[in-house]
N, C-alpha and C positions, 0 to 999 in steps of 0.2 A: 210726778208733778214737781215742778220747781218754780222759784218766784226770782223777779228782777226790778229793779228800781228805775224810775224814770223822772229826772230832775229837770226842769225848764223855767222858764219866764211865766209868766201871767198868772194862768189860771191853773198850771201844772203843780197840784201841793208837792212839795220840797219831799215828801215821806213816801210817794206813791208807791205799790207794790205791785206787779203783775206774778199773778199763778199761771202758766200752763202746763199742757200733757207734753211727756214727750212724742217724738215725733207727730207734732198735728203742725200745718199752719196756719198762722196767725196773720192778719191782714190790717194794716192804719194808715193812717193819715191824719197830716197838722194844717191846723189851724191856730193863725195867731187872734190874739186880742189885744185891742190898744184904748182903755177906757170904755165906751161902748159898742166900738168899732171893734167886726171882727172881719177874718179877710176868708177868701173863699178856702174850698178843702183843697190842699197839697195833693198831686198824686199817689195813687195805692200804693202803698210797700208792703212787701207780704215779707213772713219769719216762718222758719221751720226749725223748728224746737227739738235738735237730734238726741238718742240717749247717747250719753258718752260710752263711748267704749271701755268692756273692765280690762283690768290691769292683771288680775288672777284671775286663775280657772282650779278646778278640783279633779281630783283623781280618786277614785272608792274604791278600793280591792274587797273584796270578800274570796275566803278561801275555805274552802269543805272540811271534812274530817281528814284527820292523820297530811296532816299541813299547815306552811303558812306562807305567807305574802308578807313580803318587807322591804319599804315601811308597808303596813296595813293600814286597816280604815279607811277615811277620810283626809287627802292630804292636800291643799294650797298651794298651789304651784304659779309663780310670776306666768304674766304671758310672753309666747314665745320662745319659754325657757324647754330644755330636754329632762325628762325624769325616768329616771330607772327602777325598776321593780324585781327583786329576787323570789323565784320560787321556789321552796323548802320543802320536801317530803321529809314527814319523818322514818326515822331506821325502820327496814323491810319492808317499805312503801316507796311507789314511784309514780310523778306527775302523770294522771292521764291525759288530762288536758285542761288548756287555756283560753276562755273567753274571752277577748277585749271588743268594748262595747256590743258584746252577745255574737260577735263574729271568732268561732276557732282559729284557733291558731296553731294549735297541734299541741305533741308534750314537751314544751319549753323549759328552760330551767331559766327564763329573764326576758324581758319585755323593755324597750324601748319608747317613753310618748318623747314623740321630737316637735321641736316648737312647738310647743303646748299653746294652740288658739281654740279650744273647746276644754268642758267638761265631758270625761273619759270615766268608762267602769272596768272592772278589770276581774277576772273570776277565775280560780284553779278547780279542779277536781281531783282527787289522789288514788290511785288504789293498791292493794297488798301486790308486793313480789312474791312469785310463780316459779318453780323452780324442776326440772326434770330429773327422774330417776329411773336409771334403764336398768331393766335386771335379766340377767341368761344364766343360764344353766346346761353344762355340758351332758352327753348323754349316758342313760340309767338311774338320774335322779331328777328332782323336780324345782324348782323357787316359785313362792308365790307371793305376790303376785307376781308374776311373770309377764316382759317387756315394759315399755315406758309408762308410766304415769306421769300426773303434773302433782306438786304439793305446796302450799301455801308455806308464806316466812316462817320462822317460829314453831312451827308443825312438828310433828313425831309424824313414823310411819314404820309399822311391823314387817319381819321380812319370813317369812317359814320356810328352812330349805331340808328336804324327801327325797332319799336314798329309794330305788324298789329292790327286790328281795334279793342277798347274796353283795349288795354293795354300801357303802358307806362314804360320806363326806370326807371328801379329801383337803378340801382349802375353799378357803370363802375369801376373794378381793373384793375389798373395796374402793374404790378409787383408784385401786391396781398394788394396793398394799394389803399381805394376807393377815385375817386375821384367824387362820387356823383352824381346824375343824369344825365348827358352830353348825348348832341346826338352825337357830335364830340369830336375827341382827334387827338393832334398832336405830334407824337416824331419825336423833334428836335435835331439837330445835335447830330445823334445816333451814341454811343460807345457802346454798349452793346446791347449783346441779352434780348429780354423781351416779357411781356407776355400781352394779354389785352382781360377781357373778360367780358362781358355786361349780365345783368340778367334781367327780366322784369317783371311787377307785374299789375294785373288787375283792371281798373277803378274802382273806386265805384259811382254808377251810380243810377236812379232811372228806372225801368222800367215797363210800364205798359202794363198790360193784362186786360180780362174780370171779372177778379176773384180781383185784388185787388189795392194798391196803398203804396207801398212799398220801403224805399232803400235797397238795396242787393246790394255785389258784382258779375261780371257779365262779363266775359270776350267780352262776346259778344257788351259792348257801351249799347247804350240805347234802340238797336233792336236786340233782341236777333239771331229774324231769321237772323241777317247779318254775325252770328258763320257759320249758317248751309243752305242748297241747298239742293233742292229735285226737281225730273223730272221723269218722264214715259221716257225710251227706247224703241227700236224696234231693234231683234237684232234675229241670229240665229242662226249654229253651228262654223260660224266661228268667228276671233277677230274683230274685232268691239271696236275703240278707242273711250271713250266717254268724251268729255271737258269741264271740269268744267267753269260758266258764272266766276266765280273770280279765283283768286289764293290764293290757303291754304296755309300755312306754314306747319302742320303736318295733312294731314285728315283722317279724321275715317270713310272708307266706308261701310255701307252695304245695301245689294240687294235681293230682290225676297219680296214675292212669283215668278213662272213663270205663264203667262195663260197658258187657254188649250186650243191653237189655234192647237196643233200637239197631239196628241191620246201616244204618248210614253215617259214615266216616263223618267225624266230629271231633273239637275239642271242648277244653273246659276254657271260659275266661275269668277272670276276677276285678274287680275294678271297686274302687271305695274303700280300701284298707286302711282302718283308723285303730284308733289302740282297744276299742273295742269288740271290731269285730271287720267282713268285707262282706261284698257280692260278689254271686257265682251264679254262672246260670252255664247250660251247655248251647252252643256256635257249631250248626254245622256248615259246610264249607259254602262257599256262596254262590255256587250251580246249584244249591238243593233250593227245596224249597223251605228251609227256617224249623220248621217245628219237628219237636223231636223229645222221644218216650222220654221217661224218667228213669234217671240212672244213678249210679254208686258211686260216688267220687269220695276219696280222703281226700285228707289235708293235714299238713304239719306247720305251725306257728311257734317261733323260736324268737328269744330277743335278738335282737342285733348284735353281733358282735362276735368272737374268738373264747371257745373253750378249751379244756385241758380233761380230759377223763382220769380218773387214777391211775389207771393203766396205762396211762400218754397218749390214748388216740385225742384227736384232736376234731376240733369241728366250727364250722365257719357260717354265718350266718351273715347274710350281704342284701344288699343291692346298688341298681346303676342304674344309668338309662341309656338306649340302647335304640341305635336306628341301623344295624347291621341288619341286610337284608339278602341284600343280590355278592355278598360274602361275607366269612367271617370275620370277627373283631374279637381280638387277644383279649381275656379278661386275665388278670394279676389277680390272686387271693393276696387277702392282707398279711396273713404270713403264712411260711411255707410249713407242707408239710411234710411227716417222714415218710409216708408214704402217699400215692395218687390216691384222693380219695375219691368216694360215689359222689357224685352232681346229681342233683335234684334243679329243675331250673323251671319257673313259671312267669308266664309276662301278667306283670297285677296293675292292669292300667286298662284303660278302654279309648286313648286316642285315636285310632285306627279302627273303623267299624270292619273292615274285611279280617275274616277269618286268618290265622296265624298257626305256626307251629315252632317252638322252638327247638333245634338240633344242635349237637355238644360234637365235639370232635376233640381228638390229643389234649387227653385230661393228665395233667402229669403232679408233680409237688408245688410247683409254682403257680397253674393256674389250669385256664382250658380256652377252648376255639368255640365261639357261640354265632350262630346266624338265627335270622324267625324266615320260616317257608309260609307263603301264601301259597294258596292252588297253582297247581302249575299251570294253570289258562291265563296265570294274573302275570302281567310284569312284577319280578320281584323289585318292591319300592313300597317298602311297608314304613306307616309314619314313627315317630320318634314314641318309643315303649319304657315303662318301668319294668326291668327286670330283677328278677328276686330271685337268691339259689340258697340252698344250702348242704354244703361238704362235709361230708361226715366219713373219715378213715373206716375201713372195712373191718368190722367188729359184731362181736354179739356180747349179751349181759342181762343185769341186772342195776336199772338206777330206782331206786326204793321200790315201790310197788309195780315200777313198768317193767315189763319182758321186752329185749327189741333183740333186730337183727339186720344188721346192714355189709352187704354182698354187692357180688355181680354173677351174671350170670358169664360162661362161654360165650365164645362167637360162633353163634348158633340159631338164636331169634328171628325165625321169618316170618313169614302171614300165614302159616299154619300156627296150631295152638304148638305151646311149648312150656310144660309142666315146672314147675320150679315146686320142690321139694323143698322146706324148711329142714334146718341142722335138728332142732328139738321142735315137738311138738307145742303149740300155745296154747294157753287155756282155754280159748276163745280164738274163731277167726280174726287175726289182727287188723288193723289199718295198716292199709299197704300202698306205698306211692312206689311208683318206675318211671325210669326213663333212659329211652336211649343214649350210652356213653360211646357211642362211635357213628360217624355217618358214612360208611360202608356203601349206602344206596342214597341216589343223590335224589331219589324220585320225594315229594311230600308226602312225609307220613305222620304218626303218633302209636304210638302202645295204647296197645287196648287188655283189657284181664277180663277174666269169669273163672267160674267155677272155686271161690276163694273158701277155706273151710282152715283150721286151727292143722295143718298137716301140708298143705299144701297148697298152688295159686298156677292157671293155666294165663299166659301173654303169649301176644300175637304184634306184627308191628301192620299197623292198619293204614293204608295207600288210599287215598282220594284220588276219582276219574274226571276231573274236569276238562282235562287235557285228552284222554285213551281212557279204553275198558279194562286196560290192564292194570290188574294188584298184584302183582307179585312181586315180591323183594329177599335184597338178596339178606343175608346174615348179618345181624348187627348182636353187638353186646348191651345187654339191659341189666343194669343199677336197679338195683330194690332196698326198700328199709320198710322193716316189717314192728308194728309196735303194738304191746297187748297189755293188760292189768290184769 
């Protein structure tokens, strides 16, 4: 409402006042008076009574926890004018976002009103900085927690770093700077992402065998047998999980010969190899029909990696992956040895559902020749396989309580049986893996055993017909490592 005066002649008092609203209008007319004479009405004039336009307008910041808005409150601002607004996280917090008049604006650090012709509201929201920490750990030992997490400003966060048996912490980087052998590490009130990752480095130990008295380095502690685990299964075309008594960190499994409890040329496969344990089941070849008796399979589990025995034999435990099929592909051992040792060689993978065999050829100190044989009816083009071997120098002994013995036979092994005679008698029939160390005969096969007793072990190399009815082959040499308690 607002009031205006209106001054005139006659009968207009000198003081009059009019109130109106704004914006309504108002509608008059004059008449004069001259004594008792008055004259008629003037035409209509109408008023519209506008509100003035303001001159200021207001701007309201409100800002959340861990921030501010500056200037804040409430602030007056001329019209027309431009006003600025800074947004403040405080230390180890960062803008998450900006409302102006309830519309985002993303995580800005300042806000522009330009020409200021309205009242404006203004809003932040803050929240903690978030910070990465990646953790690795080289192989034989552990960190935990292990790989990336996220951790808040300010934070602590504990780090456990686990040597397994025969090894020990070698250097812990953090950021890439060591800080020396530690089992634990703490980052303390953490600003920044970082890194931390533990390496490990093997005993040096003394260990004794029948052969000698020796220091060597030794991953395995001071009992060698506590690297590796060997056992007889029973197992037959289907999976069949088998558990290892410890837990590996990285293990190198491999498996067979199979018995000849079932008359049809087969092998063993393995597939799920984790540090506790795989699956085994027996594969015969894929003319048969699938199913098939139950049979004797060993198996030996070793950690990953290069031993030293006291005596200097030497043994290797590996794998690779391997699409060598229709020829062979050169495998390197990781280092050499003093002499050719025995291959053990198992494919521990299941990409390829057709049946497999794999064949070793010129095993020498450097390395050896590997292909995988599908049935000869199949095009060799067998898919991409995990293969696992392990090389062990030709030896026999005593590691703590195990009895073993690793040989070869002559070139002499064909599809008739072929007796192999142990050096000493074992306490007990051992677990016994073979495999052929020469391919002599190009036809597909595998070693087969029976007749296993604490004295002695009968192999034969066993020829699949998918192709012809003929199994006969010619002489090859067969690898054996025989192990008892």
């Amino acid at each position: 409402m607002n009031t205006a005066s209106l001054v005139g002649p006659g009968r207009v008092p000198p003081d009059l006042s009019i109130t109106w609203t704004w914006d309504t209008t108002y509608y008059f007319v004059v008449r004069a008076y001259v004594g008792t004479l008055e004259s008629a009405d003037s035409e209509e004039v109408s008023f519209v009574a506008r509100t003035p336009e303001p001159t200021t307008y207001t701007i309201s910041s409100v800002a959340g926890e861990h921030g501010s808005i500056s200037p804040g409150g409430t602030v007056v601002v001329p019209k027309d004018s431009d006003f600025t607004v800074t947004i403040i996280p405080e230390s180890g917090y960062h803008v998450l976002d900006v409302k102006v008049d309830g519309q985002s604006k993303g995580a800005i650090s300042s806000y522009t009103f330009s020409a200021v012709t309205a009242n404006h509201t203004i809003d932040a929201s803050f929240a903690i900085d978030t910070y990465q920490i990646a953790a690795s750990a080289g192989t034989n030992g552990s960190i935990l927690p292990l790989g990336t997490i996220s951790a808040d400003h300010g934070t602590s966060k504990d780090y456990i770093i686990s040597s397994v048996v025969g090894y020990h912490v070698a250097d812990v980087l953090v950021n890439g700077v060591s800080m020396g052998a530690i089992n634990t590490y703490t980052f303390d009130q953490i600003n920044s992402d970082s890194t931390i990752h533990a390496t490990f480095t093997a005993d040096k130990v003394a260990i004794e065998d029948n052969t000698s008295n020796k220091d060597t380095t030794n991953p395995a502690g001071t009992d060698f047998s506590k690297a590796m685990e060997f056992c007889d299964v029973q197992v037959d075309h289907t999976w069949t999980r088998v558990n290892f008594e410890r837990t590996f960190v990285t293990p190198i499994v491999v498996a067979g010969p199979i018995s000849l409890n079932g008359g049809q040329p087969a092998v063993v496969r393995i597939q799920n190899v984790d540090t506790t344990g795989f699956e085994m089941r027996i594969q015969e070849w894929d003319y048969l029909d699938g199913s098939h008796v139950t049979e004797a399979v060993s198996y030996l589990v070793m950690e990953q990696g290069n031993y030293t025995l006291a005596d200097g034999t030497k043994i290797e435990a590996a794998k690779l992956e391997t699409r060598a099929a229709d020829s062979f592909q050169q495998v390197a051992f990781n280092e050499a040895f003093n002499v050719p040792p025995i291959v053990m060689t198992t494919i521990t993978g299941f990409n390829d559902s057709n049946a497999v065999a794999g064949r070793v050829r010129q095993i020498s100190v450097d390395g050896f020749g590997y292909r995988m044989q599908e049935q000869e009816g199949n095009v060799q083009d067998h898919g991409t396989e995990n293969l696992s071997y392990i090389a062990w120098e030709p030896s026999s002994g005593a590691m703590g309580d195990t009895i073993y013995l690793v040989e070869k036979t002559i070139d002499a092994v064909k599809h008739d049986d072929y007796c192999i005679f142990f050096d000493e008698p074992f306490p007990s029939a051992p677990t016994f893996l073979a495999d052929m160390q020469t391919t002599d005969g190009g036809d597909t096969a595998n070693v087969r055993y029976a007749n296993k007793d604490e004295f002695a072990v009968d192999v034969l190399i066993d020829e699949e017909q998918s192709r012809d009815t003929e199994t006969g082959h010619t002489t090859e040499v067969v690898g054996y490592m025989a192990f008892s308690r």
